[in-house]
C-alpha positions in Angstrom: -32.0 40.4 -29.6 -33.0 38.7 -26.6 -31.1 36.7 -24.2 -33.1 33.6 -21.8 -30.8 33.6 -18.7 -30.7 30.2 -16.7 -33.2 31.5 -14.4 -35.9 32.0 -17.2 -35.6 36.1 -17.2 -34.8 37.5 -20.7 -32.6 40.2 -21.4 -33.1 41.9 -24.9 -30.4 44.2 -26.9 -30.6 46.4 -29.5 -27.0 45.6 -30.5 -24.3 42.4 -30.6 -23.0 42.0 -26.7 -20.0 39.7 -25.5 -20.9 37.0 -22.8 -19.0 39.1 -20.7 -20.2 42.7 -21.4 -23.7 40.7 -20.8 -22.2 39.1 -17.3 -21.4 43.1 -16.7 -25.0 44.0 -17.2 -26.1 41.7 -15.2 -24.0 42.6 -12.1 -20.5 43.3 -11.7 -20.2 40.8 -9.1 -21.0 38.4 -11.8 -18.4 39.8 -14.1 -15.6 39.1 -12.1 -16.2 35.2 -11.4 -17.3 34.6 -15.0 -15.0 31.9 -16.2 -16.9 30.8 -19.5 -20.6 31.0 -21.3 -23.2 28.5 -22.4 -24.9 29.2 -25.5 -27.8 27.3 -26.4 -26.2 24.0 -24.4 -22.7 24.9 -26.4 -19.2 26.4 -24.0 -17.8 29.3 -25.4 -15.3 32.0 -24.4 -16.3 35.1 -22.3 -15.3 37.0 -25.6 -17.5 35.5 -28.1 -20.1 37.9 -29.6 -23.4 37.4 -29.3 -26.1 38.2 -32.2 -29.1 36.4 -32.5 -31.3 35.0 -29.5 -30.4 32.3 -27.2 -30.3 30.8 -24.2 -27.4 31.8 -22.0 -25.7 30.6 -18.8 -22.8 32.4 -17.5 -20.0 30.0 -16.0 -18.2 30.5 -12.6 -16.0 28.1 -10.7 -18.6 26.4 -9.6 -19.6 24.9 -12.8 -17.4 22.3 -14.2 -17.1 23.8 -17.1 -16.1 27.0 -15.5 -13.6 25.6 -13.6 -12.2 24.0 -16.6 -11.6 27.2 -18.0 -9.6 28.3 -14.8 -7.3 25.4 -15.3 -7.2 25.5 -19.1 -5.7 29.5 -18.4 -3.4 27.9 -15.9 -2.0 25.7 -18.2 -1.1 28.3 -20.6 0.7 30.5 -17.5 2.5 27.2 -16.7 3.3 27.0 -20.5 5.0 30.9 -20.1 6.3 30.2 -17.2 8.7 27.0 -18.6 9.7 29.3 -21.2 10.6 31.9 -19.4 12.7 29.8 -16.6 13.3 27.5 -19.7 13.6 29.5 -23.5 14.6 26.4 -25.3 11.6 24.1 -24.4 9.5 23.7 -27.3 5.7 23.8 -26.6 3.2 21.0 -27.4 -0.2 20.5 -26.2 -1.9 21.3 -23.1 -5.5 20.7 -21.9 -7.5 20.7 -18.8 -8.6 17.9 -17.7 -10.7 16.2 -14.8 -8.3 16.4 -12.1 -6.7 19.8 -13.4 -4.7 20.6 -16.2 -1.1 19.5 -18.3 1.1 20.6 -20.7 3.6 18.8 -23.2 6.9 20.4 -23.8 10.1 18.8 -25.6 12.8 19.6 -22.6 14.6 17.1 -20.7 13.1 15.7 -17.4 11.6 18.2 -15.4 12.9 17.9 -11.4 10.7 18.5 -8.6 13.3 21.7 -7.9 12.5 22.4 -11.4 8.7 22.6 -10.8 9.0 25.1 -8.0 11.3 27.3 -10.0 8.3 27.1 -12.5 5.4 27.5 -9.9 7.5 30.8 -8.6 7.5 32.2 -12.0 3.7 31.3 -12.3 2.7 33.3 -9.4 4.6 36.2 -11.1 2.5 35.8 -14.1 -0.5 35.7 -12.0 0.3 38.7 -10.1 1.1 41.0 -13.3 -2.6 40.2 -14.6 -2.0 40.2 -17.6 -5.2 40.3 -20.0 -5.6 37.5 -22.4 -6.9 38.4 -26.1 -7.7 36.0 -28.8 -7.2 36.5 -32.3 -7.6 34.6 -35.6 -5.0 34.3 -38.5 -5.2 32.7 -41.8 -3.6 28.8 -42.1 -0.7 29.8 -43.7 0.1 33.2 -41.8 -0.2 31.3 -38.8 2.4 28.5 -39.7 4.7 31.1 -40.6 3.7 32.7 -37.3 4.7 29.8 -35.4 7.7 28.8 -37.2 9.2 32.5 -36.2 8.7 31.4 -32.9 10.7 28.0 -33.6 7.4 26.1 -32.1 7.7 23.0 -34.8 4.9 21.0 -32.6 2.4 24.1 -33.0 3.4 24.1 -36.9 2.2 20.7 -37.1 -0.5 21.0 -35.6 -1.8 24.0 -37.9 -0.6 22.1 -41.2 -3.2 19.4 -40.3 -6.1 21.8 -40.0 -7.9 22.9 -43.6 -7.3 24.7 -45.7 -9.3 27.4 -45.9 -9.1 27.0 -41.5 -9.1 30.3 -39.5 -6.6 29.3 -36.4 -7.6 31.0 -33.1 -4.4 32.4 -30.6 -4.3 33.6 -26.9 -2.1 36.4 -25.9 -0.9 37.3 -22.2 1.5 39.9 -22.9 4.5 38.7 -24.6 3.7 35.0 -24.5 1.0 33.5 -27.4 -0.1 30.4 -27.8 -2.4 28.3 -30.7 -5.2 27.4 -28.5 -9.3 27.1 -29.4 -10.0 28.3 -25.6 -12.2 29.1 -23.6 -10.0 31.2 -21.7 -10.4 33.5 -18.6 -10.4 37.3 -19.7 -7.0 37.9 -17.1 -4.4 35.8 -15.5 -5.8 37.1 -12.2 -8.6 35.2 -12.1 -6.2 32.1 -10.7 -6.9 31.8 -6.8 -5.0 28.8 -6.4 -2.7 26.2 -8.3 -0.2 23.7 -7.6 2.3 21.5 -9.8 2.0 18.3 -9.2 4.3 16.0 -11.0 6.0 15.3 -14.3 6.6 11.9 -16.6 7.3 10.8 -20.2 4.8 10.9 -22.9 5.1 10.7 -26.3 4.1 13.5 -29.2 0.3 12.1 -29.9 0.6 9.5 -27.8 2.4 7.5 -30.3 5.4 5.8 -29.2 7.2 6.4 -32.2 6.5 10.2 -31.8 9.0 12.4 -30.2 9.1 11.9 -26.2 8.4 15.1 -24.3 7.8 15.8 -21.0 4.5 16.1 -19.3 4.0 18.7 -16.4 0.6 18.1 -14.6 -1.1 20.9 -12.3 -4.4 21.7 -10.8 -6.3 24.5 -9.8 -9.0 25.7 -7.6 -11.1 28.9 -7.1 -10.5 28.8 -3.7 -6.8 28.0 -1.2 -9.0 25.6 1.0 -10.2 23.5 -2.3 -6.7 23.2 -3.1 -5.4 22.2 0.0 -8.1 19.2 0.4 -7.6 18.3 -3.2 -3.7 17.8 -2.1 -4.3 15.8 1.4 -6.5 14.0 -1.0 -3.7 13.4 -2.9 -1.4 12.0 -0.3 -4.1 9.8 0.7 -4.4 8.1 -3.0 -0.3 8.1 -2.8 -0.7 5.6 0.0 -3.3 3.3 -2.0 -2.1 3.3 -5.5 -1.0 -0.5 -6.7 1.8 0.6 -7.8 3.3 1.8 -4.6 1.6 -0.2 -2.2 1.1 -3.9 -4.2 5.0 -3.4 -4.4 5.6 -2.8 -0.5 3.3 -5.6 -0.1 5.9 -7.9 -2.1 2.7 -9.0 -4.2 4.3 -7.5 -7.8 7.2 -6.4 -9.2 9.2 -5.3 -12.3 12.9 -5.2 -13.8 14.1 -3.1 -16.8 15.8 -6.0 -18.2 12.5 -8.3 -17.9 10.7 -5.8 -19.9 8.2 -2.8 -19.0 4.4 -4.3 -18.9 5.6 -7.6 -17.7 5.2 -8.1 -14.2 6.7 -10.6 -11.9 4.2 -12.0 -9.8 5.7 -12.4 -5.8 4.3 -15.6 -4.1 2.1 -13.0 -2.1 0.4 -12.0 -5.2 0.7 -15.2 -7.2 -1.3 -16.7 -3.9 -3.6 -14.3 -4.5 -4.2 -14.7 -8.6 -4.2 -18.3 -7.9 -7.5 -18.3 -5.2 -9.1 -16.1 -7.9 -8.8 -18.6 -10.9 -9.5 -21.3 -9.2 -13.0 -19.9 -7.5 -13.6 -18.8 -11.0 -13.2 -22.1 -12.5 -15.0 -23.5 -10.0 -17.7 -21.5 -10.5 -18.3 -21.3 -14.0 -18.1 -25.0 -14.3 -21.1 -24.6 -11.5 -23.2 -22.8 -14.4 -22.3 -25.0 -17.1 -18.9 -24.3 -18.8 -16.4 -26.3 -20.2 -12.8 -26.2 -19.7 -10.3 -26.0 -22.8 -6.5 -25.2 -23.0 -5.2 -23.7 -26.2 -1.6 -22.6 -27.7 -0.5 -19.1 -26.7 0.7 -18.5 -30.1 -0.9 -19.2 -34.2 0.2 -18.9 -37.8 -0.8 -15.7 -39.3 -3.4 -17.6 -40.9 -5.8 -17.8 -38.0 -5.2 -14.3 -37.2 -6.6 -13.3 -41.0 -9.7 -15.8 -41.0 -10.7 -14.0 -37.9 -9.5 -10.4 -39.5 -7.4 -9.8 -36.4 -4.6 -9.3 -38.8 -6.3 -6.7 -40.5 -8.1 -4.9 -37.8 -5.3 -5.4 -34.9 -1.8 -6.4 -36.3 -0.5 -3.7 -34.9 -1.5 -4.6 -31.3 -0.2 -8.3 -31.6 3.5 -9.7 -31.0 4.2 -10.7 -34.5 7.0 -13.9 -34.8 9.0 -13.9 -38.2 9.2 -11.7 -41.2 6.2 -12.0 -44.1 8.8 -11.0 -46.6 11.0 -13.5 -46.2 9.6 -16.5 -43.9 8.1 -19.2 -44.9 5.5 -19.1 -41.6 5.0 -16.1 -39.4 3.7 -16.9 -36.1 1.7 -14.1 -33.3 1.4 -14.4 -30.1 -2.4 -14.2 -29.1 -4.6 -11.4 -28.0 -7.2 -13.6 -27.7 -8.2 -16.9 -27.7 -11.6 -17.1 -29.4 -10.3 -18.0 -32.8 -8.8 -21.3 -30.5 -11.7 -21.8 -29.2 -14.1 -21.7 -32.5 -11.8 -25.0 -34.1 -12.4 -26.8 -30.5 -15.9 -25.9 -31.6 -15.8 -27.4 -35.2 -14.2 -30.1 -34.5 -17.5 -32.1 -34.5 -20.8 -31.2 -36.2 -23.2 -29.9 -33.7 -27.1 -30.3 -33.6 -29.7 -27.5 -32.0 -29.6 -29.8 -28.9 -26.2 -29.3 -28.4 -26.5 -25.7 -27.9 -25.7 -23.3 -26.2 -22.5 -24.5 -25.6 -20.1 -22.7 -22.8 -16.5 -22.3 -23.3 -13.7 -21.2 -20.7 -10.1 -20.9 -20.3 -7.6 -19.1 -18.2 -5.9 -17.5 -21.0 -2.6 -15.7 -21.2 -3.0 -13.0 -23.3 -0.1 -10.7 -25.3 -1.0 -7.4 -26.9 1.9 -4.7 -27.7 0.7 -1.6 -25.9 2.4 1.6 -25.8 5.3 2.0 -23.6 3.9 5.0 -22.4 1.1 3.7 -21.6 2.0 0.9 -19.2 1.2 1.6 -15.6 1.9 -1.7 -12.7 -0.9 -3.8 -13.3 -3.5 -1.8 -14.6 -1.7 -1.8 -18.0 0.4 -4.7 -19.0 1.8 -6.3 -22.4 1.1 -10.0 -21.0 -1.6 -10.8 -18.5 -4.4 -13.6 -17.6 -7.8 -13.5 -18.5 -11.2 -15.5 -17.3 -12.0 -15.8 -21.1 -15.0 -17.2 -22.1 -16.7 -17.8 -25.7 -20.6 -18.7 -25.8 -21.9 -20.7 -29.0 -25.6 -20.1 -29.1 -29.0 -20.4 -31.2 -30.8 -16.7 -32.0 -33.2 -17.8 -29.5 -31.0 -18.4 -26.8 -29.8 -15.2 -26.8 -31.3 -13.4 -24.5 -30.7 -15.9 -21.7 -27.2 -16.3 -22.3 -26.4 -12.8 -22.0 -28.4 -12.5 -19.1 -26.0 -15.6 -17.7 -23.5 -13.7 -18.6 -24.2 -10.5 -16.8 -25.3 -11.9 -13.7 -22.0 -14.0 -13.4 -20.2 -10.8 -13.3 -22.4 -9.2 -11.2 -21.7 -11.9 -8.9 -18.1 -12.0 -8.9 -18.3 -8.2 -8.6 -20.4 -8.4 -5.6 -18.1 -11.2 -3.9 -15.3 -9.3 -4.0 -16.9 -6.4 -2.6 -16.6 -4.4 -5.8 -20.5 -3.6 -6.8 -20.7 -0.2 -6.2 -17.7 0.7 -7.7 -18.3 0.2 -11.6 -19.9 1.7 -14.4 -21.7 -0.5 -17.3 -21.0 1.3 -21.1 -22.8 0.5 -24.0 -19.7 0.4 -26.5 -21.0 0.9 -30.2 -19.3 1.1 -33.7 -18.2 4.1 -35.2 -20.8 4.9 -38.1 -18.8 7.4 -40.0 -16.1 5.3 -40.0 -17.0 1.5 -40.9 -14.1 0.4 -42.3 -13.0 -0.5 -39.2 -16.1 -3.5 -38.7 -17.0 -6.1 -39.5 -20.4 -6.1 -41.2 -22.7 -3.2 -42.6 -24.6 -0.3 -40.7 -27.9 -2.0 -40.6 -26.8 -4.8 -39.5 -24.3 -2.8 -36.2 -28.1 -0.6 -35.5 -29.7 -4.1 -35.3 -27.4 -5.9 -32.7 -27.1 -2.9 -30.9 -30.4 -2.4 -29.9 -30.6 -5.5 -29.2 -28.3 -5.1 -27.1 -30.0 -2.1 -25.7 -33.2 -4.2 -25.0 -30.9 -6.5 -23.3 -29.3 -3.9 -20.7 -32.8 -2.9 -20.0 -34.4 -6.1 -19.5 -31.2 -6.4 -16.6 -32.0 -3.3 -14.8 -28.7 -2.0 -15.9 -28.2 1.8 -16.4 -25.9 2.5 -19.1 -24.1 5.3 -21.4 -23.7 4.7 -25.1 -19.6 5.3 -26.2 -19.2 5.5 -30.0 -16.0 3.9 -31.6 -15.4 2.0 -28.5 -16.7 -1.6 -29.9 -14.5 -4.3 -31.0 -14.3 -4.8 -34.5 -16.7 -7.9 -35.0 -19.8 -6.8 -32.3 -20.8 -4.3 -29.3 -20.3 -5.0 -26.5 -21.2 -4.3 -22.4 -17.8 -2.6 -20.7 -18.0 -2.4 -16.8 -15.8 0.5 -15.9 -14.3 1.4 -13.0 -11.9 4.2 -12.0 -8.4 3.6 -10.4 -7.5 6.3 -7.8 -6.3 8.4 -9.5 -9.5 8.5 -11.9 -8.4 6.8 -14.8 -11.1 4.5 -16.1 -10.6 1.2 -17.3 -12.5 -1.6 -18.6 -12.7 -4.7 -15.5 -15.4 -7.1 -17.5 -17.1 -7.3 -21.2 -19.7 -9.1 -22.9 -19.5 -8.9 -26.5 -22.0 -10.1 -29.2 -21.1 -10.9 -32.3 -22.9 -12.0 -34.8 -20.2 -12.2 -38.0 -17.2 -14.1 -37.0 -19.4 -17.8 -37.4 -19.4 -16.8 -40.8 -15.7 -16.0 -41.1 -14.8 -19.4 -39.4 -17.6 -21.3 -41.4 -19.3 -22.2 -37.8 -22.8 -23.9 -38.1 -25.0 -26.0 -36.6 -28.1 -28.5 -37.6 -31.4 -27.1 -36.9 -34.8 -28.5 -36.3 -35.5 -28.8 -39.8 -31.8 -30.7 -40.7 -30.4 -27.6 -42.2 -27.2 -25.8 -41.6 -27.3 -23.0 -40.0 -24.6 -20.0 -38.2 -24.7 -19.6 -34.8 -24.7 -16.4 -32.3 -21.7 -16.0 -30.2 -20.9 -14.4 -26.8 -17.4 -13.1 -25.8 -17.3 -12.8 -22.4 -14.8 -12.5 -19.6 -16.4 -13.0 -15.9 -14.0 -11.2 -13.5 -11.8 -9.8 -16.7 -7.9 -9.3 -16.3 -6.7 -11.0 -13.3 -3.6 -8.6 -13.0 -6.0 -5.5 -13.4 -8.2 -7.2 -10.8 -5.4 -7.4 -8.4 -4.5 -3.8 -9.0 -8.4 -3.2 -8.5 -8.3 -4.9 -5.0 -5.1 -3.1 -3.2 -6.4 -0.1 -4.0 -10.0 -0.7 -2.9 -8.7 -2.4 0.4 -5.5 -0.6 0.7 -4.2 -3.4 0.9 -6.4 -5.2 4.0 -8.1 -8.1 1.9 -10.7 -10.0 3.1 -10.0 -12.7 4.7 -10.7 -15.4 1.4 -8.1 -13.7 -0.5 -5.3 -13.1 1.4 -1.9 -14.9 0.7 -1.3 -15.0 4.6 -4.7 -15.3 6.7 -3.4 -16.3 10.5 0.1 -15.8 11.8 0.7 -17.6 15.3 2.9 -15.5 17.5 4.3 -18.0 20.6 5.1 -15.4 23.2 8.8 -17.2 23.4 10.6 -20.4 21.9 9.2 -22.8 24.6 5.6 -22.5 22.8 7.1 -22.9 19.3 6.1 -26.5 19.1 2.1 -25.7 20.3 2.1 -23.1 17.9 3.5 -25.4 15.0 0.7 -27.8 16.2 -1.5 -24.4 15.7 -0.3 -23.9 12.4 -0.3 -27.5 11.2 -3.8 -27.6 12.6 -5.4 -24.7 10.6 -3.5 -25.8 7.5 -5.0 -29.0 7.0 -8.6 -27.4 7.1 -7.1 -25.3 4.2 -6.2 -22.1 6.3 -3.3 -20.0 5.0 -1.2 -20.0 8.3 2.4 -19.2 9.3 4.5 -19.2 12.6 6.8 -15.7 13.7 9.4 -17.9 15.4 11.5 -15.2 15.5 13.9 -14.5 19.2 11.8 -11.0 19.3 9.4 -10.0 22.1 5.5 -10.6 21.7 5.1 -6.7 21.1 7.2 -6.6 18.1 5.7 -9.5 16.5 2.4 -7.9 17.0 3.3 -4.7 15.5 4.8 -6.5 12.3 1.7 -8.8 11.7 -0.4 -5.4 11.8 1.7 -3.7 9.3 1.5 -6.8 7.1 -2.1 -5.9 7.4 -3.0 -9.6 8.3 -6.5 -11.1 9.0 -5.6 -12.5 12.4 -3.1 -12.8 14.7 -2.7 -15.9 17.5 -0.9 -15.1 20.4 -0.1 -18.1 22.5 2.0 -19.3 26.0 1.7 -21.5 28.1 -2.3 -20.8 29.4 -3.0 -21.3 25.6 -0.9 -24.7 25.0 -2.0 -25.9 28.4 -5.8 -25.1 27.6 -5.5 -25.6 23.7 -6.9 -22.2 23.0 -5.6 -19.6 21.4 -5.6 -15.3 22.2 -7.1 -14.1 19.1 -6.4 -10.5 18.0 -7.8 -9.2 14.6 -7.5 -6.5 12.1 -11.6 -6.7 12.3 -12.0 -6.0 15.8 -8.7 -5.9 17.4 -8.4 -8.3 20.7 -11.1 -10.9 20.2 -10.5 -12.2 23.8 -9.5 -15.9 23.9 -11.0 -18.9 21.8 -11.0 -22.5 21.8 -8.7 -23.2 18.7 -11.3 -25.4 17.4 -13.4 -22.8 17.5 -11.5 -20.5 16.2 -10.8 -22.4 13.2 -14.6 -23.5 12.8 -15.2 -19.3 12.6 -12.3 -18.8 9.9 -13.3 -21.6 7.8 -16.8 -20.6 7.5 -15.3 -16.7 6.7 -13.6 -17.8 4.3 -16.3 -20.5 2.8 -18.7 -18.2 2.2 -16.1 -15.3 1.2 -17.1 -13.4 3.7 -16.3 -9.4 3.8 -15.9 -8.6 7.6 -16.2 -4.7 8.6 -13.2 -2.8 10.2 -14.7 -1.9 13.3 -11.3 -0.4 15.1 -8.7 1.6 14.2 -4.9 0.3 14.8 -4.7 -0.7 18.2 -2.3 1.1 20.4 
């Protein structure tokens, strides 16, 4: 047989060869960082035989794939290692994943004293290097395998496979675990790991599965990887929302309020509120109109749009079907609302398109496991907007719709952060649509058209439409690397039908409309969340809750800088006084930490002179200023939304 390496040589046989006894031919050197192999574009382990020609790329750490296979063979040292320090945990699941690796077990909470008992017995593991082998059993010989080893959650696992399934282990010694692989051929192979932390998650991530606890871990080839990967760490620590937008007094939550609803501080709700109302602003620039609709429905809306159907079980459901007369939801969406503001009147050709948006408080009934500060909430605020067009009006309209986001995007500085994700149906599984095939490969490619007309590069995601149209997700990554969806623009060409939505055409006849779902800046919460971590905190100037705190160097120039404050405050300037008996230094210091815009010192030179000492988080001591200048300069920042550069670090 012949084998095309990556470099183009060939290697040929005369007998079947393992990826790794090939690795070994090639060069020892090889042999020992082999991690994995590619076969014709397809991952497999180091032990799978080879028969037949292909093309073959040996993976070493410095593939990520290859690296993935270090952390998956972590995981499952990690998975001995609890069961040895722990023999009554029962094993669940655990990958390798972008930022390392995780396994589920069913234990109580793991302890950070806990964790280092475990990574102690891990390096033991490591050390004995133990070879891992893989082996198949038959479905039924490996449930009763696993049901010796009182592992229900590997049982269950098996019983879901077929029938006539052959189910793959990994040994190291003693320990076994189910497990597809790829695997590294001995524990050795680990250079460097850490345990990072551990939480709640539920069996399948199903909230009313079992809760077990989640260990996360990474791993490197090499000591120095690891230890940037961890300063890395430290450094997203001091940027996650959920840490810092809490410090900040912009968010909070309480048990008894309810996880996924957040209490917005005045700092944040400040904050939310200059959003909305540019965003209001704006899109009644470019043509919408504004509409206000109930935050609840009858059941009956909810199954002309098929919401009930498709997403009951992501809705806040108000009475019981069985046994009351009307069962009310809260929504998950407005556009059902806003298609009855849209029939309440016939509509001619020339009416069209016609541009609807609302603030809209939204309810869906996530996953307690799956909340997470802002980023994930079970009430939050939208820039909702619905778009009733004609087929030719299309193109433009989506176009509209794209480069409003782009613009908010790029106002708030957030451009180069995002993704854009063709999200399509699921065409083995149409149930869950709206419509037929044909009709899903039609409005997807046009769709496709669409992005490319806009200049927009894209990846395709199956399954990830909504139920009535594909849409356009912009993604962007929290700091931790979660993705999450920011801003969508959906068409959908069936739900006119279901709400009997038409219009009069050219020739007098009725006729369904196109419609555009479409948010502008998306979640305002998850916007909010977006922003601290972007700025770490330090907003530009337009969208902080507290732009200019005047600092009078003692309690004689209190009234100047009132007349300071009062001064910037009627030209619409967010401005406070520290009137606090504390020296000038202090103050200082505490305006910095509140990471404000600006800071105006003034005495008696200032109140004599009406100027005032300007010192910024932009540029640090800006000298002094006429205070008509100075609030000339901050009103035109904060007109135009402007994004000023840090150019200094933290004064001393």
């Amino acid at each position: 047989m012949k084998i095309t390496l990556k470099d183009g040589s060939v290697k040929e046989y005369a007998q079947a060869m393992s990826i790794f006894e090939i690795a070994q031919d090639i060069s020892e050197g090889l042999a020992r960082v082999a991690c994995a192999g590619m076969v014709n574009g397809e991952v497999k382990d180091l032990r799978t035989v080879i028969e037949e020609d292909c093309e073959l790329s040996i993976l070493t750490a410095n593939d990520r794939e290859g690296l993935a296979a270090i952390r998956h063979t972590t995981s499952h040292v990690m998975a001995e290692a609890v069961k040895r320090v722990f023999p009554d945990a029962k094993l669940a699941i655990g990958p390798s994943i972008d930022t390392g690796y995780y396994y589920d077990f069913e234990h109580a909470p793991f302890s950070r004293e806990d964790l280092d008992k475990i990574e102690a017995e891990m390096k033991k593991i490591i050390k004995e290097g133990k070879k891992l082998e893989r082996f198949e059993l038959p479905r039924e010989e490996a449930i009763a395998f696993m049901e010796e080893k009182g592992e229900p959650y590997k049982v269950e696992l098996i019983r879901d496979l077929p029938e006539d399934a052959k189910i793959s282990f990994y040994s190291q010694g003693e320990f076994v675990d189910l497990c597809a692989g790829p695997h590294l051929m001995s524990t050795k192979g680990i250079k460097a790991f850490k345990l990072i932390s551990s939480s709640m998650a539920y069996w399948r991530g199903k909230s009313e599965n079992a809760q077990l606890q989640r260990i996360y871990g990474t791993a490197f080839n090499k000591k120095e990887e690891l230890a940037e990967y961890l300063e890395y760490l430290e450094n997203v620590k001091k940027r996650d929302h959920n840490k810092l937008g809490r410090e900040m007094e912009l968010f909070a939550t309480v048990d008894v309020i309810g996880q996924g609803l957040p209490l917005l501080m005045p700092k944040g709700a400040k904050m939310i509120q200059t959003m909305q109302r540019w965003i209001e602003d704006e899109e009644e620039r470019r043509g919408y109109v504004r509409t206000k609709t109930p935050m609840m429905a009858k059941k009956d809306l909810y199954v002309i749009s098929d919401h009930w159907g498709h997403y009951k079980e992501g809705m806040f459901v108000l009475g019981d079907e069985e046994t009351d007369d009307e069962v009310f939801a809260l929504r998950p969406m407005t556009c059902p609302f806003q298609y009855y503001v849209y029939k309440q009147s016939q509509k001619s050709y020339r009416d069209l398109p016609l541009r609807y948006g609302e603030t809209s408080t939204l309810f869906r009934n996530e996953d307690s496991g799956e909340m997470h500060g802002l980023t994930r909430v079970r009430q939050f605020t939208i820039s909702e907007g619905h778009l009733v067009i004609r087929p030719d009006q299309v193109e433009e309209e989506f176009h509209g719709c794209v480069n409003l986001a782009k613009y908010c995007l790029t106002t708030l500085g957030l451009e180069g952060d995002v993704t854009y994700r063709l999200s399509k149906c699921d065409p083995n599984n149409m149930g869950k649509y709206l419509g037929t095939l044909e009709q899903w490969m039609e409005v997807e490619e046009m769709m496709r058209q669409m992005l490319r007309a806009n200049d927009i590069e894209f990846t395709e995601e199956e399954g990830e439409a909504a139920f009535y149209g594909p849409k356009l997700d912009i993604q962007a990554k929290n700091v931790y690397g979660k993705e999450d969806t920011m801003i969508t623009i959906q068409l959908d060409m069936f739900l006119a039908e279901r709400f009997d939505m038409t219009y009069i055409d050219q020739n007098g006849d009725k006729v369904r409309p196109y419609i555009i779902h479409r948010t502008s800046m998306g979640c305002y919460e998850r916007t909010l969340a977006w922003l601290i971590e972007k700025y770490e905190g330090k907003f530009p100037t337009w969208l902080c809750p507290e732009q200019v705190r005047i600092l009078p160097i003692s309690e004689k120039y209190i009234d100047y800088a009132n007349s300071v404050c009062e001064e910037l405050k009627n030209n619409g300037v967010l401005a406070t006084v520290d009137n606090r008996s504390e020296k000038i230094g202090y103050k200082i210091r505490a305006a910095r930490l509140d990471k404000l815009p600006y800071m105006l010192v003034v005495g008696a030179q200032e109140e004599a002179d009406r100027t005032v000492a300007v010192r910024s988080r932009f540029a640090g001591d800006e000298g002094v200023k006429a205070l008509d200048d100075f609030v000339n300069a901050i009103c035109k920042e904060i007109r135009t939304k402007e994004i000023r550069k840090e150019e200094v670090v933290a004064e001393k």
